[in-house]
C-alpha positions in Angstrom: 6.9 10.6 -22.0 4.6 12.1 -19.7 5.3 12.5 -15.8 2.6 12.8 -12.8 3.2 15.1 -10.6 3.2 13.6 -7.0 0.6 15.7 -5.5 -1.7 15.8 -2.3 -4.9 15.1 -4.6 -2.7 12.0 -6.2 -1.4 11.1 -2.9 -5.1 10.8 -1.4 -6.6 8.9 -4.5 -3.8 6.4 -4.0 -4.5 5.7 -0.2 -8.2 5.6 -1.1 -7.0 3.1 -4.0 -5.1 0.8 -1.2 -7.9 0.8 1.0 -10.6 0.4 -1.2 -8.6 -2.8 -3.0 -5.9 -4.2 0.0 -3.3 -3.7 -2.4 0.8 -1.9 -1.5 0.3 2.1 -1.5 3.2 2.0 -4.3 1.4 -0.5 -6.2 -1.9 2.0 -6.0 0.4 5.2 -6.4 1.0 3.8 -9.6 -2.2 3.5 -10.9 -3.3 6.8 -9.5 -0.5 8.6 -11.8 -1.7 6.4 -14.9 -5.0 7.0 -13.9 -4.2 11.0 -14.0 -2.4 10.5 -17.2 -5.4 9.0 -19.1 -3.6 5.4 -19.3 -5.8 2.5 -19.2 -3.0 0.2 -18.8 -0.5 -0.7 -16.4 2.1 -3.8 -17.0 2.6 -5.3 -13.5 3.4 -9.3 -12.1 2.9 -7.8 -8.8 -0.9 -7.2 -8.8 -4.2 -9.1 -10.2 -3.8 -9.9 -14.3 -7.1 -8.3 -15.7 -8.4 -6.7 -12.8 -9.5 -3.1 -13.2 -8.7 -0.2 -10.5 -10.4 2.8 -11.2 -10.4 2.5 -15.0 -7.0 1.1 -15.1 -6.7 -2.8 -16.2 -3.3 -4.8 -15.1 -1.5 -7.0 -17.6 0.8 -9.2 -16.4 2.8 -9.4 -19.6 4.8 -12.9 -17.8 1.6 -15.1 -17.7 1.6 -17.6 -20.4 -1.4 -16.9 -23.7 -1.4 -12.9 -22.2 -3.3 -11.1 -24.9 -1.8 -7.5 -24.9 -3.5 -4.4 -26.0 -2.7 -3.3 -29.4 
């Protein structure tokens, strides 16, 4: 699997991330590093189900009728 290196640039895009959507700077550190990786999804119950951050959609895979991405 793939690993992000935890870099200034990632570091800065991740407080900019928090800022921008009032979310935990761990919860916008991880998107950052999928967001560097090319993912364009991250499994999460902690933030919005759906909502996209920076090209990055959230699935919370514990919601009842979640459609996930094939």
């Amino acid at each position: 699997m793939p690993i992000a290196s935890l870099t200034p640039e990632l570091i800065r895009r991740a407080i900019r991330l928090q800022e921008r959507h009032q979310i935990s700077y761990w919860d916008a550190a991880i998107l950052s590093a999928a967001k560097e990786l090319a993912a364009t999804t991250v499994f999460s119950e902690d933030l919005n189900n759906g909502q996209t951050y920076d090209g990055v959609t959230v699935i919370n895979p514990f919601l009842p009728n979640v459609t996930l991405p094939t």
